[in-house]
N, C-alpha and C positions, 0 to 999 in steps of 0.2 A: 817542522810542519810538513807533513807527507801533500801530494802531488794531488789526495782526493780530497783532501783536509780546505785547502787552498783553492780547488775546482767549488768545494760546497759555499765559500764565503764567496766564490764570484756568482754561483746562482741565488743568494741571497743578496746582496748589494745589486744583481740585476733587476730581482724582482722590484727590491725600492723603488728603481731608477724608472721600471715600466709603470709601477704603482704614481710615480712622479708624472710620467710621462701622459698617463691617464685623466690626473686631476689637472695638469694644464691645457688640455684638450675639451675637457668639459667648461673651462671657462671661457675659453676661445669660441665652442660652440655657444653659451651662450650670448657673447657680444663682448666679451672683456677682450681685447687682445692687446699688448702693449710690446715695447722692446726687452723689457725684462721678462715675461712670459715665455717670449719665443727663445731668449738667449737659455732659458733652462730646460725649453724640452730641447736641445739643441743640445745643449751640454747633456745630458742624460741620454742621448743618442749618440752621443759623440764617446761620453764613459765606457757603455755598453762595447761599440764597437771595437775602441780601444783594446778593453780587458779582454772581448774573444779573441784577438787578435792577436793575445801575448799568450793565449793555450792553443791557437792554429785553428779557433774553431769555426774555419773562413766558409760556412755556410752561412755564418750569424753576421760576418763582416762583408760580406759579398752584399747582402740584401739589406744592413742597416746602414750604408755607406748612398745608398741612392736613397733614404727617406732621409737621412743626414744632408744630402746636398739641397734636398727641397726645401729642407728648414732652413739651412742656411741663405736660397735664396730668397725665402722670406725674410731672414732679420735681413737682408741687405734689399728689402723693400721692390724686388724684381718683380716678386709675385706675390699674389693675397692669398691669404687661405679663407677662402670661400667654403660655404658648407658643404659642396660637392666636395673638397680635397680633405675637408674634415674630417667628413665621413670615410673617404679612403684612408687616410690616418689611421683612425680608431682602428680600421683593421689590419694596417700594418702593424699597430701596436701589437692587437692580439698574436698576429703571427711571429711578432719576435717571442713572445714568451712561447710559444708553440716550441719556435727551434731554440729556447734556452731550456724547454726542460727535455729536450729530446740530445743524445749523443748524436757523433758525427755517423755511426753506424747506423743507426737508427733513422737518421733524417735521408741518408743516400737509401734504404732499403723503400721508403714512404714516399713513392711515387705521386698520390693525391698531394703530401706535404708542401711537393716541393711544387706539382705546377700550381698551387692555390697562391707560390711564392713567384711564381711568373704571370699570373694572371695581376696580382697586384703592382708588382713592376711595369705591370704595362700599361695598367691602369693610371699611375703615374708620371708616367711618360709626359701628357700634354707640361705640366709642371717643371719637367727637367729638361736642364740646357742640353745642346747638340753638342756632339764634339768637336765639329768646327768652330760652336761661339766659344767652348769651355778652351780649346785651343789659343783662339783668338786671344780670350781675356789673358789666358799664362801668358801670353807672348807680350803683351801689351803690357803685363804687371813686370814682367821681364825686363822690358825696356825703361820700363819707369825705375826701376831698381838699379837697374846700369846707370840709366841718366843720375840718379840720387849717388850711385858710390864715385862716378869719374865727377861728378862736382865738385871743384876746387874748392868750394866753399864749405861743404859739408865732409873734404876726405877723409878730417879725422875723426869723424861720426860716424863710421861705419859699424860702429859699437854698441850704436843707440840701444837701448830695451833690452841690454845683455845680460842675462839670467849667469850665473856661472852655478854649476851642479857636481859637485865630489859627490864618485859611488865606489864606496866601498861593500860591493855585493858579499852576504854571507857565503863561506867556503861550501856551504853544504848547496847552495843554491842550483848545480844543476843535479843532484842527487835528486832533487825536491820538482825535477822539473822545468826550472825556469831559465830561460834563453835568456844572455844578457844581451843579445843584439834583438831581442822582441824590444825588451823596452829604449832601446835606444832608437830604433824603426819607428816606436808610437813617437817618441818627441818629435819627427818630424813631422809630426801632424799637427802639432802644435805652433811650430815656428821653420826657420832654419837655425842650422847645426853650427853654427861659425869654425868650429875648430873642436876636435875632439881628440885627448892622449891619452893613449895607452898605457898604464904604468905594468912594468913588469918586477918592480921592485921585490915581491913576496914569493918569487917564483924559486921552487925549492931545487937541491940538485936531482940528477936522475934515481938517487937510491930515497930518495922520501918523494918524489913523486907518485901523486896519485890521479890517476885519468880521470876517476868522478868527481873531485875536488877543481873549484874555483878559484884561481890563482889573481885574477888580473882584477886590475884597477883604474878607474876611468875620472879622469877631469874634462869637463864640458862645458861649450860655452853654448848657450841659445838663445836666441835671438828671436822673440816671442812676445806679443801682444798679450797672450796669457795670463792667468794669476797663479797666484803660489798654491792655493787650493786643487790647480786643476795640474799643472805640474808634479806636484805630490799625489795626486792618485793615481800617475803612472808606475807608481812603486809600491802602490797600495797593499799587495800579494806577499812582498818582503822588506816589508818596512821593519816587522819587528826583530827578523836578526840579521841586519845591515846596519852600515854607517852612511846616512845619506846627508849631507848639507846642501843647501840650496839657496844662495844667495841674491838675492834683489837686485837688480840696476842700481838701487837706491840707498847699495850697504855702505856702510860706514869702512873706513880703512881698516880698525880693529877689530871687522870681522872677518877679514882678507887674513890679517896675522894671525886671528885666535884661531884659524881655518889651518892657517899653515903649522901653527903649535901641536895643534892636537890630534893631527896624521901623523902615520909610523913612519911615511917615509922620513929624509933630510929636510932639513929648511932650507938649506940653498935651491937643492933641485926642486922642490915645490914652486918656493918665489918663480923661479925663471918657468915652470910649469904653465905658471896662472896667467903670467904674460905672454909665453905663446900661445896660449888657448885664446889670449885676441880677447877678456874677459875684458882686459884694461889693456894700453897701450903702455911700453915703458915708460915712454914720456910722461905720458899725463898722469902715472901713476906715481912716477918719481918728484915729477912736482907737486900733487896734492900732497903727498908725504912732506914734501919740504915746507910747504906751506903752514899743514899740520903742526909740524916740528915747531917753525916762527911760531905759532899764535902760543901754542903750548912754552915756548920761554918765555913768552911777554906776559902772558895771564896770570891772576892770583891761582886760579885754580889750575890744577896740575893737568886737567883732561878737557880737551878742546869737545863740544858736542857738536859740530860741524857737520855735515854728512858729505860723505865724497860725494854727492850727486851735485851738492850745491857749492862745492867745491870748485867742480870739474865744468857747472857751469858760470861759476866768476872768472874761469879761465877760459871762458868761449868753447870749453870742448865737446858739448854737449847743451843741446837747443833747451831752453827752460821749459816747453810745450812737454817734451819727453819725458823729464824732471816728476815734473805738472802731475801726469797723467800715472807713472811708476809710483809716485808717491799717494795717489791715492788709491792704489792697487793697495799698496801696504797697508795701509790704513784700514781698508775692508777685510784683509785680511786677520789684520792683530784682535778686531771688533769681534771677527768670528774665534779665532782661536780663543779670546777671552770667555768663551759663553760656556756652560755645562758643556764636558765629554760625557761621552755614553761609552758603553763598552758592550756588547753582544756577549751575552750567556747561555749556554744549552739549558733551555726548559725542563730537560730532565736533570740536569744538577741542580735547578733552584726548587724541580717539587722533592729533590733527595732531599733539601736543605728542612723547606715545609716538615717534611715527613720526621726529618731528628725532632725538629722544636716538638712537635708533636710528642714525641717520646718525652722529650724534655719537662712539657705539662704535665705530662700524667705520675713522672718520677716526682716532681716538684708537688706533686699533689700526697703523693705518697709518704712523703719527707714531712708534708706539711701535717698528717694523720701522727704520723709514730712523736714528731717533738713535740703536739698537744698530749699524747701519751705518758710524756716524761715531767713535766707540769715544773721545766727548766724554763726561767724567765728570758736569760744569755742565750738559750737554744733558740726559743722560741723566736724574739726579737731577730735572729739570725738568717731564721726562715722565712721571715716576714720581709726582710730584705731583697732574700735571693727569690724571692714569688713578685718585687715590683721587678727586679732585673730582669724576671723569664719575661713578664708583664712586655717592659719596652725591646725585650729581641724577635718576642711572638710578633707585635706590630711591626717591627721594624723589617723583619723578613716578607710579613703581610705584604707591606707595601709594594716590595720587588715587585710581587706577580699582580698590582691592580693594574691595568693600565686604561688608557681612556678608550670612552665607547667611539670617539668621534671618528677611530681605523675604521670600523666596522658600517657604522654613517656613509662614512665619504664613498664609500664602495658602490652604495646605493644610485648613486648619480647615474652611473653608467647603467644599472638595471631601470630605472626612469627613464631614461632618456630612451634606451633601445623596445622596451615594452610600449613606449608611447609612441613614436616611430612605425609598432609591427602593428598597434592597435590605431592608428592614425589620428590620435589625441594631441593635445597640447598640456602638460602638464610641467609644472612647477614646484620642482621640491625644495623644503625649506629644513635647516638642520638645528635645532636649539640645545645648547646643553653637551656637546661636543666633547668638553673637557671634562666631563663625570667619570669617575673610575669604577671599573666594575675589575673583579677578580679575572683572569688570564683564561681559566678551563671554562668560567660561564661564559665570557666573552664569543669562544672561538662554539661555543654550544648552542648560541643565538641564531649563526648566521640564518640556519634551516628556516626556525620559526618567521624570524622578521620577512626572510624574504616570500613566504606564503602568503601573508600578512600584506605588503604591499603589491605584489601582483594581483589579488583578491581586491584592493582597494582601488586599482587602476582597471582590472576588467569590468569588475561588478559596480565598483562605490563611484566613478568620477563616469559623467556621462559625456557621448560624442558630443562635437565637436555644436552641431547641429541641436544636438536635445538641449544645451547647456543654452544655447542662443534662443532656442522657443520658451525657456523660462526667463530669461533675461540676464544668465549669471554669466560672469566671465566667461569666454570660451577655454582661457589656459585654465585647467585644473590647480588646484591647492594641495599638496601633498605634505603632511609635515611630521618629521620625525624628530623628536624630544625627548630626554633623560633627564632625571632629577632625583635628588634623594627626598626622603617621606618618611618619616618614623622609623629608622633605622634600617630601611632597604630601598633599593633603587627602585624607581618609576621610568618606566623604558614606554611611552605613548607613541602609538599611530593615529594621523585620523588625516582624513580627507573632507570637504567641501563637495563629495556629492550627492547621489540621489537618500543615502540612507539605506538603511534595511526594511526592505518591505513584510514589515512581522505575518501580515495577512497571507501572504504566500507562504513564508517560511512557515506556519499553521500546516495550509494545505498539503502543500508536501511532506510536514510530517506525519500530516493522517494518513495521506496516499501510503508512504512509505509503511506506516504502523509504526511507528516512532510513538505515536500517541493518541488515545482515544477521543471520538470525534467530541464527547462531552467534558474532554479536561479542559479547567480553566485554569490557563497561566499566566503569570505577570509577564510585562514587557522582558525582564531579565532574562525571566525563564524561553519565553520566545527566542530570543537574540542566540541563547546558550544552544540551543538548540543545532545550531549550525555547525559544531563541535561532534555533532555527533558521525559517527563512522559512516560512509558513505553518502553524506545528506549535501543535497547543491538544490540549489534553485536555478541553475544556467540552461535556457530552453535550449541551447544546443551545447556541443562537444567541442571545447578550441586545442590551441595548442596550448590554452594559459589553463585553464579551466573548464568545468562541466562534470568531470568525471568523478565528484564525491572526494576527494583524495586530500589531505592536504591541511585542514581547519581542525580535522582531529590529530593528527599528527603536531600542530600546533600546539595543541593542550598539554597534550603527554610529553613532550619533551617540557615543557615551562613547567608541569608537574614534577620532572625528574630532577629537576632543577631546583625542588620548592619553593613553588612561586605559584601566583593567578594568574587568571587572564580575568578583564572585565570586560563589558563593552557598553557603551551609551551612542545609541542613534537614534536620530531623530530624522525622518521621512523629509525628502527633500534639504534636507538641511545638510548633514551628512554622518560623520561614523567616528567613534574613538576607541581604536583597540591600547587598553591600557595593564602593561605588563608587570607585574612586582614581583621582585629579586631578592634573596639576600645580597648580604653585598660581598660572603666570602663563603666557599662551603668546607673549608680547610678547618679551620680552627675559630669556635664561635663563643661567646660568653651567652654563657648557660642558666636555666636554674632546675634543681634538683629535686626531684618530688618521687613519692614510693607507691604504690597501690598492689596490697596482698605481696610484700617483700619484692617487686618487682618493680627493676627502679625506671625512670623513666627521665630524659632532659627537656626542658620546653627553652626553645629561645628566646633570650632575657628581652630581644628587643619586639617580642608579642606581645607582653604581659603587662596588660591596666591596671590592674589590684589583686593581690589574694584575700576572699571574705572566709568566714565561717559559714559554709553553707546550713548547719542546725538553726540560725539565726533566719533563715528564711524559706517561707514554706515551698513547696510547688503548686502548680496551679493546677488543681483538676492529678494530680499525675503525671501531668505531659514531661517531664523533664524542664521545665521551664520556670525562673522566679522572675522576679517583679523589682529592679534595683534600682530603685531613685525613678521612680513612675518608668524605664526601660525596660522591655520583656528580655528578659537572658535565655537564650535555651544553651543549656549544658550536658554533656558523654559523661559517664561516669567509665570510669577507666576501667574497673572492675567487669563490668558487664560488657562493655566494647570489645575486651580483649578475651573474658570470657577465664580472669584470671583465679588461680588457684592457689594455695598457700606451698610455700616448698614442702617440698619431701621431706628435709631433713626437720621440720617442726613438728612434732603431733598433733593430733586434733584436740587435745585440753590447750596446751598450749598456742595453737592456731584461735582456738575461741578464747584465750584468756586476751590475744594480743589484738583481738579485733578493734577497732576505734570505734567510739561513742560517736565518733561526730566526723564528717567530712570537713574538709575542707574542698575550698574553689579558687582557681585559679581563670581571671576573667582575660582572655587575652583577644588581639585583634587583630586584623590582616585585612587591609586597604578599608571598605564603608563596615567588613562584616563584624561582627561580633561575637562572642559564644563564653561560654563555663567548660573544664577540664575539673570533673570531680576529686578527687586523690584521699590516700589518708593520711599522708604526713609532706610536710615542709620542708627540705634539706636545707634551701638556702640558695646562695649564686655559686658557679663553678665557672672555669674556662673548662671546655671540653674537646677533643680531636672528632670530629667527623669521620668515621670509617663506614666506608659502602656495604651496605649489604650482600650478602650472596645471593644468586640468580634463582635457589630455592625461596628467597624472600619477597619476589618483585612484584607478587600479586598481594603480599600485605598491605591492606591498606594504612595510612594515617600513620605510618613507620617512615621516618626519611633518612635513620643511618643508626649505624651504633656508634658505643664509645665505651672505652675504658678506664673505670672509677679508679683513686688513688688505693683503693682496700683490694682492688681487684674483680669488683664483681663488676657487670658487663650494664650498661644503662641505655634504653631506646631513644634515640631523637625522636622527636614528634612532629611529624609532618600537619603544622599548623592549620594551613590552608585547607588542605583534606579535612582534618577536622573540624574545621568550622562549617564547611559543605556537607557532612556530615550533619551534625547538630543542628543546621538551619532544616535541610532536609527532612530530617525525623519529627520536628518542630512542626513542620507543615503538613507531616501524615498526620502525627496525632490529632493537631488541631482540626483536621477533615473529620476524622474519626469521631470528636469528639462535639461536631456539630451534625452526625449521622452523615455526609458526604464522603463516597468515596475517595481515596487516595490520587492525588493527581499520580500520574504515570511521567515516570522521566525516561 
């Protein structure tokens, strides 16, 4: 692993840690604070500094070593964190991520950078010890350490809490970068060092020496309060080609031996190794072995399960308090180790991955055309096989790239809290649905929309502080963000608790504007929708959130790009529900297949309520529109929408011999709406691949990708949503039309 390779997984494990660092600051500020809360942003400040510390990145460690001390004198209860420190926090936070995604060149050239990092230091000042008391206490913890090791009582304790760590660093280790005395410098922040050896065992002669190669070998004792969790991410960078063990206060004897087994060096010189590293005392370790031994002759069973901790304390060598406390270190540990690993993947080798299956469908489609060709049963049957297996690898690979919307959620906290802060509100956000999976690319496509969506609903929708208190409602705002699936795509809801959308204004201003004549009459919908349009705001003045028209249309077209809605229901005074519909992947989707004038088209499977016979039922007046079970349907007919023509290579006897008697309809749906897809023929269901259209395409309407049939010819997705806005639309001219009333104006 190269030196940049290794830098990029520490500015990804740092962003976690700030992302960490974040959501326990948000609970803090809202009234949670506990010992557990403070010990992880603590540790996640403590990570960070660590890790830059072992690439020299001492601008990041200079400045998270004094928010490091503040935390820590919170868990040791010196001082509160008050919302005044809170707030200074949060922007200590922001400013580490500041200098972790900036280089060291970079941050010395960025003179604002850096005093925005001296004003906060000083800003925390009132919080941090002097270095007289930080003195003081060394000297004091000094003497109490003295006084505990010259204790006659405790001399042979001086071993208490002793971690013992074999490193065997990979040879390539400083080619790659990495200083074996960084990570031995961070364990001292861990603990102290009891004893550390050298081994020079592997060290070659002068003619196979190599100056960039890593020769030496290290045995360690530490002496640490620490867990094994946090001990091992000091090696986090070269874990995977190294040899690292790390043993417990609380190990068993035969993991001392199976330790001494299975290094290159001797087993005498290790034995005597482990002992001068002060891990164990001879003694005590000569005895638990003897000990061992006896019980192991007297037993039926050959292997004593004893642990040296409890050993060494039925020999008095070692306090049971110690015992106690190591052993339930372990335990937390083995709990976590037991749970799912994860493994980091590059996004662009899982959409490489996406993109074969993809290939994979369409070959398997193709396979699956030419064995019906051969009207072989053994073939057939065969293919029917290998189409359930594409079946569970397509999904299987699906799943890698869903992940849950609740990353995306918890992000919002901090745009709540700081938007109500700058607008002097009190608001309350609530997160439902957290663990919904939405596909990886709509995920990261979202963020824009939603966050327009809830600044809009904290400027415009939740009123001050004051308005909220002269109608009687809470003064904290209600904000709440929710996900859910819904007939086969996800439901992604906003809505707030405040004043509503005042329709009568949105009116006026869209007359002002000419958005709309002063004689249309529109439903509540169409009012609401209204706000979508390009440059349209109701905000009597100009903020930094809002005013400037910007913003609500931008929302649309992207959730359009996406295909998907947007709906909205508000009610005046009451409040607002911006509600958003998803697919739930735009990779690879189950299809169904339908032709109009040999031009094929897909509609997705999970739109579609029935195909009728549309000869079987008349239209009403002309309008496009039938009458299905007492429901008005209005329906596109494909032909005329697209304005299609018969291919070239058909003539016109045979273009008019292959014309259809009879339509068919296709009734599909998307969230309240409903609508008819006219067609002339049925193919059936398919899986099909999503492929994007070209930038010559992106003013088509009611087209949302192509795809590639098993024969080869090329078939349009159909942009559902668009069409049904379509269809209802035209629905409503005619019907004006055909009451003598102008056309409302959109």
């Amino acid at each position: 692993m190269s030196l940049d390779a290794v830098l990029q997984t520490f500015y990804v494990e740092a962003q976690e840690h700030l992302e960490l660092m974040e959501n326990v600051l948000l609970k803090i500020d809202e009234g949670e604070c506990n010992d557990e809360l403070l010990n992880e942003i603590f540790r996640s400040a403590h990570t960070i500094k660590g890790s830059a510390g072992i690439f020299g990145l001492d601008h990041i460690v200079n400045f998270t070593h004094v928010v490091e001390n503040v935390l820590d004198r919170a868990r040791d209860n010196e001082i509160t964190l008050e919302k005044s420190l809170v707030d200074i926090l949060f922007n200590c936070r922001d400013h580490i991520q500041k200098l972790v995604s900036v280089n060291l060149e970079e941050f010395n050239a960025q003179s604002e950078l850096q005093n925005i990092g001296k004003d906060l230091l000083e800003a925390l000042s009132p919080w941090t010890s002097s270095d007289e008391e930080s003195g003081s206490t060394q000297n004091s913890q000094n003497l109490e350490t003295e006084n505990k090791e010259t204790s006659s009582a405790e001399l042979e304790n001086e071993n208490d809490n002793c971690w013992h760590i074999s490193l065997r660093l990979s040879a390539d280790c400083l080619k790659n970068g990495m200083d074996p005395l960084s990570f031995i410098k961070f364990l001292t922040s861990l603990g102290e060092i009891k004893h550390i050896e050298t081994l020079i065992d592997n060290f070659p002669n002068t003619k196979n020496y190599d100056a960039e190669a890593l020769y030496f070998a290290y045995e360690i004792a530490l002496q640490s309060e620490a867990s094994l969790e946090e001990i091992e991410n000091t090696f986090m960078f070269v874990q995977d080609d190294s040899n690292i063990t790390i043993l417990p206060p609380s190990a068993k004897v035969d993991d001392y031996l199976h330790l001494i087994e299975k290094l290159p060096e001797e087993n005498q010189r290790l034995g005597d190794i482990l002992v001068n590293c002060g891990s164990l005392t001879k003694h005590s370790l000569e005895q638990a072995l003897a000990s061992q031994s006896h019980e192991n002759i007297n037993a039926e069973e050959p292997k004593s399960n004893h642990k040296l901790g409890e050993l060494l304390t039925e020999q008095h060598k070692v306090s049971k308090e110690v015992i106690n406390a190591a052993l339930t270190k372990q335990q937390q540990n083995k709990s976590k180790a037991s749970e799912g690993k994860q493994i980091r993947i590059d996004s662009n080798r899982l959409d490489h991955l996406i993109n074969l299956i993809g290939e994979l469908v369409i070959n398997q489609q193709r396979i699956e055309l030419l064995s019906k060709k051969t009207n072989n049963p053994v073939l057939i049957e065969a293919v029917d096989d290998f189409d359930n297996f594409t079946n569970q690898i397509r999904d299987a690979a699906l799943n890698l790239r869903m992940v849950p919307i609740g990353g995306t959620f918890q992000r919002f906290k901090r745009l709540v809290r700081d938007t109500a802060q700058e607008l002097g509100k009190e608001v309350e956000l609530t997160i439902e649905g957290a663990d919904t999976e939405l596909d990886r690319l709509m995920v990261e496509k979202l963020g824009d929309p939603l966050t327009h969506i809830v600044r809009n609903a904290m400027d415009h929708g939740l009123e001050s502080i004051e308005d909220r208190t002269a109608v009687d409602k809470d003064i904290k705002g209600q904000l709440k963000l929710s996900a859910y699936h819904e007939a086969g795509h996800i439901v992604i809801a906003i809505s707030d608790d405040g004043n509503g959308i005042n329709k009568e204004r949105v009116r006026e201003k869209a007359i002002e504007k000419g958005i709309i004549n002063p004689e249309s009459q529109l439903s509540d919908n169409e009012l609401n929708h209204l706000i979508f349009h390009p440059g349209f705001s109701t905000a009597a003045a100009v903020t930094n959130l809002s005013g400037r028209g910007v913003g609500m249309d931008v929302v649309k077209r992207n959730v359009e790009a996406l295909q998907g809605s947007i709906d909205i229901d508000s009610k005046e005074g009451i409040g607002s529900e911006f509600k958003i519909r998803l697919p739930l992947t735009l990779a690879i989707i189950d299809g169904f297949h339908v032709e109009a004038k040999s031009t094929h088209f897909i509609i997705p499977q999970a739109t579609i309520i029935e195909c009728i016979d549309l000869a079987n039922h008349e239209d009403i007046k002309g309008r496009h529109c039938i009458n299905l079970r007492g429901d008005m349907i209005p329906y596109l007919n494909m032909t005329e929408i697209f304005n299609l023509t018969p291919s070239l290579d058909v003539s016109v006897a045979d273009a008019l011999a292959q014309t259809p008697t009879k339509k068919e309809l296709v009734i599909v749906q998307f969230g309240n709406d409903v609508a008819g897809i006219a067609v002339d023929k049925l193919h059936g269901e398919i899986q099909t691949v999503v492929k994007p259209l070209g930038p010559i395409f992106k003013a088509l309407k009611g087209i949302g990708g192509s795809s590639l049939l098993g024969n080869g010819d090329i078939a349009f997705i159909l942009d559902i949503p668009q069409l049904i806005e379509l269809a209802i639309t035209n629905e409503a001219n005619n019907k004006a039309d055909a009451i003598n009333i102008s056309p409302n104006e959109k």
